[in-house]
C-alpha positions in Angstrom: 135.5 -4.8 -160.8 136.7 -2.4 -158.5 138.3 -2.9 -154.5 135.2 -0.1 -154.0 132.2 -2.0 -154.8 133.8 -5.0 -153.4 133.6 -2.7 -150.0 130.3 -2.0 -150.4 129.3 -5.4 -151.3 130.7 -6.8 -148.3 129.2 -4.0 -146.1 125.4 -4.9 -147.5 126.0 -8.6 -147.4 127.5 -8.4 -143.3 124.7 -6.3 -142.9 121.7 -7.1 -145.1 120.5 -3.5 -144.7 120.9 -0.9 -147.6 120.5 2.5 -145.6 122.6 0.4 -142.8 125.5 -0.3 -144.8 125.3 3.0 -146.5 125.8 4.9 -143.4 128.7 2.9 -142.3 130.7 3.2 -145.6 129.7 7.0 -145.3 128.3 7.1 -148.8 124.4 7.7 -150.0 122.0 4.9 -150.3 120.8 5.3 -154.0 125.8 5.3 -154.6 125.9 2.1 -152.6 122.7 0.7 -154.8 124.3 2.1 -158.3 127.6 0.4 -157.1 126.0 -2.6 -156.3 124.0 -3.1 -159.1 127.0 -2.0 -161.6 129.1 -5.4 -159.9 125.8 -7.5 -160.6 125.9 -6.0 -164.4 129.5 -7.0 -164.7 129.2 -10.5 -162.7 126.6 -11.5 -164.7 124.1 -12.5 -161.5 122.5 -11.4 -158.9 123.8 -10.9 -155.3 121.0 -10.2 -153.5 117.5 -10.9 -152.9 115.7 -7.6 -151.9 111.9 -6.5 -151.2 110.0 -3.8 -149.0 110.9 -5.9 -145.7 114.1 -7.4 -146.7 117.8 -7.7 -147.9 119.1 -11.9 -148.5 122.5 -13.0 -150.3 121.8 -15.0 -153.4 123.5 -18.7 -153.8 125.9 -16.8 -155.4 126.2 -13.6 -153.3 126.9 -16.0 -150.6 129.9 -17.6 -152.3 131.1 -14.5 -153.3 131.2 -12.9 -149.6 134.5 -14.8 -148.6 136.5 -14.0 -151.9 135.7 -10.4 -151.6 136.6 -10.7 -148.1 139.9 -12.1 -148.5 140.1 -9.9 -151.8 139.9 -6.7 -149.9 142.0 -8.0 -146.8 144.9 -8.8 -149.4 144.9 -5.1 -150.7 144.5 -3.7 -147.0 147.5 -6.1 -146.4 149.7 -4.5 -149.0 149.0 -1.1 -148.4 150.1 -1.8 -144.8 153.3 -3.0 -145.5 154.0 -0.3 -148.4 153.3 1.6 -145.4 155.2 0.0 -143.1 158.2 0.7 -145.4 158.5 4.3 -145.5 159.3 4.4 -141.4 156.2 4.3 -139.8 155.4 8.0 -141.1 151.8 7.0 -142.3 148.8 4.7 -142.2 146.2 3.9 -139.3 146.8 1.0 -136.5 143.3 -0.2 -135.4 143.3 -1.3 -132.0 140.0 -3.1 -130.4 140.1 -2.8 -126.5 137.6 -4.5 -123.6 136.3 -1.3 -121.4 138.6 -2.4 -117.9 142.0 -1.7 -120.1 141.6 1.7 -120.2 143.0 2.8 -117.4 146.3 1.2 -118.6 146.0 2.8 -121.9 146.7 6.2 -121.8 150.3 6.3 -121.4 151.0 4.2 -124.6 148.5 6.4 -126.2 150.3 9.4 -125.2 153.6 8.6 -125.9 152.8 7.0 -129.8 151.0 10.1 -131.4 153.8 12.3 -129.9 156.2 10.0 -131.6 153.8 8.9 -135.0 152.1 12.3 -135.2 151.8 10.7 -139.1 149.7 7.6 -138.0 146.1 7.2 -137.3 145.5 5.7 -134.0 141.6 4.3 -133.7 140.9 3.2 -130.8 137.4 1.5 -130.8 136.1 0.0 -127.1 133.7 -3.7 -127.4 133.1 -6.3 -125.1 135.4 -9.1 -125.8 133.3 -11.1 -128.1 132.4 -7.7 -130.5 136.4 -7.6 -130.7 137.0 -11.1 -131.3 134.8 -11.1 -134.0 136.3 -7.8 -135.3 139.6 -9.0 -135.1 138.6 -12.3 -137.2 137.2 -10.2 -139.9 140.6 -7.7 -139.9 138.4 -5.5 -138.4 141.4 -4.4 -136.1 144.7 -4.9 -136.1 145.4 -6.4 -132.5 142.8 -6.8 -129.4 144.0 -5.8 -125.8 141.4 -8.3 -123.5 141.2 -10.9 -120.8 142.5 -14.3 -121.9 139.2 -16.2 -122.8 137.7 -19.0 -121.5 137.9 -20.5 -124.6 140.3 -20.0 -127.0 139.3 -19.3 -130.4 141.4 -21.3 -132.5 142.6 -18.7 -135.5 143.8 -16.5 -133.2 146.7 -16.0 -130.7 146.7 -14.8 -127.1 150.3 -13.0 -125.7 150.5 -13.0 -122.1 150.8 -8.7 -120.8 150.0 -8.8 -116.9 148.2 -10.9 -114.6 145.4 -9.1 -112.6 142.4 -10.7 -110.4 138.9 -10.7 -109.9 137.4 -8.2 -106.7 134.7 -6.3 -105.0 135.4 -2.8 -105.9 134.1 -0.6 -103.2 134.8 3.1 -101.7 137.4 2.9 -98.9 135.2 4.2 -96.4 132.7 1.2 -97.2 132.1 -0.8 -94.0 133.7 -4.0 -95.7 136.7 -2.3 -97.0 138.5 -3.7 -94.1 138.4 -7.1 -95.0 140.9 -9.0 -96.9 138.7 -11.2 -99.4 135.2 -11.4 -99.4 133.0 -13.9 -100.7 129.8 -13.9 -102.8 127.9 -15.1 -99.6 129.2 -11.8 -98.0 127.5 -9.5 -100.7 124.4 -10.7 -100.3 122.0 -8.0 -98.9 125.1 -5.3 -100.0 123.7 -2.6 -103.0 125.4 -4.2 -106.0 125.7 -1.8 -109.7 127.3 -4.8 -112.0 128.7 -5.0 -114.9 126.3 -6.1 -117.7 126.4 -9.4 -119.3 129.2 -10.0 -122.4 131.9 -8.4 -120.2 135.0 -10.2 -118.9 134.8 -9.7 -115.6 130.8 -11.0 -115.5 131.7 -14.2 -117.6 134.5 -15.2 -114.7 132.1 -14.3 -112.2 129.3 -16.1 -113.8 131.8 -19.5 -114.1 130.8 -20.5 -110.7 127.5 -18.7 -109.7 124.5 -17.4 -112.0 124.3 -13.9 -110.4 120.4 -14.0 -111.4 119.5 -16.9 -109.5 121.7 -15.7 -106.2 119.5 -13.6 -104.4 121.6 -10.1 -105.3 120.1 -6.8 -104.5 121.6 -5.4 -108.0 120.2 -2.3 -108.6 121.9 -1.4 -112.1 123.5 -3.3 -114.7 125.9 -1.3 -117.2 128.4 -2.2 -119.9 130.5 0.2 -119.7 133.1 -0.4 -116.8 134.5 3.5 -116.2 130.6 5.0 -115.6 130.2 1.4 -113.2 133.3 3.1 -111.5 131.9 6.3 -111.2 128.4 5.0 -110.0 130.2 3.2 -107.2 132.2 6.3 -106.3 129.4 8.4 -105.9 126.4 6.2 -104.7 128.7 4.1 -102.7 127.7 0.8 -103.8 129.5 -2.5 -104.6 130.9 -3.8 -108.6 133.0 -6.6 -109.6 135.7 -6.0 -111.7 139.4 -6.6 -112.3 141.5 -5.0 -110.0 143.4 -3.0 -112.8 140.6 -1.2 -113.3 140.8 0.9 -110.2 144.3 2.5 -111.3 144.3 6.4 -110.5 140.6 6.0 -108.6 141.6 7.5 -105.3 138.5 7.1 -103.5 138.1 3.3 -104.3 139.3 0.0 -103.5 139.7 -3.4 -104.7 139.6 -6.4 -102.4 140.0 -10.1 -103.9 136.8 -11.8 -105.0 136.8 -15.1 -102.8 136.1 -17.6 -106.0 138.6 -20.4 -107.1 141.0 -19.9 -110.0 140.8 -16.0 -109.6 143.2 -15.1 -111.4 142.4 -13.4 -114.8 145.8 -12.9 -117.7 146.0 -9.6 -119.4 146.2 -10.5 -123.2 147.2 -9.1 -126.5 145.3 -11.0 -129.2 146.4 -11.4 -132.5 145.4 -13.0 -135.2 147.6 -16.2 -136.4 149.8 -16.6 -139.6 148.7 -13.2 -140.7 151.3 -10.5 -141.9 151.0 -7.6 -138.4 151.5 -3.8 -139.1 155.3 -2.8 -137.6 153.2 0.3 -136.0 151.2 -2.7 -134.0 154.5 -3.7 -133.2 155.9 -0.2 -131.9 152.4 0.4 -129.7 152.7 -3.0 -128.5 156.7 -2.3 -127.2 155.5 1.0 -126.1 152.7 -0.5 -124.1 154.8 -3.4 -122.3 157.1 -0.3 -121.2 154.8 1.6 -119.8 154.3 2.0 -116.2 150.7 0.6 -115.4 151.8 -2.5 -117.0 154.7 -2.7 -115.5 153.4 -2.6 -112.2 150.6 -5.3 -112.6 153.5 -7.3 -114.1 156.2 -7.2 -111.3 153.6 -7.3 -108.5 153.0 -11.0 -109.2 156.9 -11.6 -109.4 
């Protein structure tokens, strides 16, 4: 049994689709069927149940999934901390990020491939449940996100920067004088939102279904820097986190009149699990850098 068809065992079963999982592990369909058929020859069973239409887990494909999962997590594990032991020269850091961090990103970015030219840096963007999940299944290696509504219990939230909920609008907007504004006052106003499954949509959708409020929206996108640029150049109304905003000259954010507005910029990790020293060194690199700084001292 190899740590290979393990992979690909794992890829078919999270995906119950052959061509699927084939293009994911980057291999052909009729490799990934040889491989999986040479681990059934050598279990002695048969992990899946397949026809024209469909791909199922066995009984026993099914309580294989978690072994090979932890399986492969254990050898990913120790390569990481072979890795980690020859100075943070090589290896990859994995890093899952909600779309309103990136503005705050690109410094840290900057500054660790200059210093780890050696180290892979993915960066991969998901709404906060996609990189939950991810993170859960080692996926990543840490999650930068909004604290949650509800915590998820296997994994571990540490506080960056505080930040809060507001009507981003263009500064020549005729309510960009005003010093909150409240849901009441954006009725009738040309709203693009953010889609449903972001951050900034679950805290607004904590008090008010935005369906049911009588909202002239007009667009609904998930991905929060083309929302940005919608509102800059159609001059209509989002809701985001103010952090989003940073270097947007033409825009401005003004404080969402809900209760309990306040949203906790988060590094997510995942809980009595050994964590790469290069997480470590981004994570230091990111704390230090001057966009977080900033949202961190300016609720001192």
């Amino acid at each position: 049994m190899e740590l290979r068809q393990l992979r690909y065992f794992i890829g078919v079963a999270e995906s119950l689709n052959f061509s699927e999982a084939a293009r994911n592990l980057y291999v052909t369909q009729s490799t990934l069927s040889q491989q999986i058929k040479a681990l059934e020859d050598e279990l002695g069973t048969t992990l899946f149940q397949r026809d024209s239409h469909s791909v199922e887990l066995t009984e026993t494909g099914a309580r294989l999934l978690p072994l090979a999962q932890r399986t492969v997590q254990d050898a990913e594990s120790c390569k990481s901390q072979i890795q980690d032991m020859q100075d943070l020269l090589t290896g990859e850091l994995k890093i899952g990020v909600t779309y309103s961090f990136s503005p705050i990103l690109t410094e840290a970015v900057k500054m660790f491939i200059h210093k780890y030219p050696g180290i892979r840096l993915s960066i991969v963007y998901r709404t906060m449940g996609d990189l939950m999940d991810m993170l859960r299944r080692r996926k990543v290696d840490f999650v930068l996100a909004f604290k949650p509504n509800s915590p998820y219990d296997e994994i571990e939230s540490h506080h960056l920067f505080e930040d809060i909920l507001c009507v981003i609008l263009r500064k020549d907007n005729p309510l960009s004088g005003l010093t909150s504004i409240s849901m009441e006052q954006l009725r009738g106003q040309r709203l693009a939102m953010p889609a449903k499954g972001l951050q900034a949509r679950n805290a607004v959708e904590k008090y008010i279904n935005v369906d049911n409020f009588n909202l002239d929206v007009c667009l609904e996108i998930n991905e929060a820097n083309i929302l940005l640029d919608i509102v800059e150049n159609n001059n209509l109304i989002t809701i985001l986190s103010e952090a989003t905003i940073r270097n947007r000259s033409l825009l401005k954010a003004i404080p969402l009149d809900l209760p309990d507005n306040q949203m906790q910029g988060c590094i997510h990790m995942l809980k009595k699990v050994y964590h790469k020293r290069s997480a470590d060194v981004f994570i230091k690199m990111l704390r230090e850098c001057c966009a977080v700084r900033e949202l961190a001292e300016k609720w001192l």
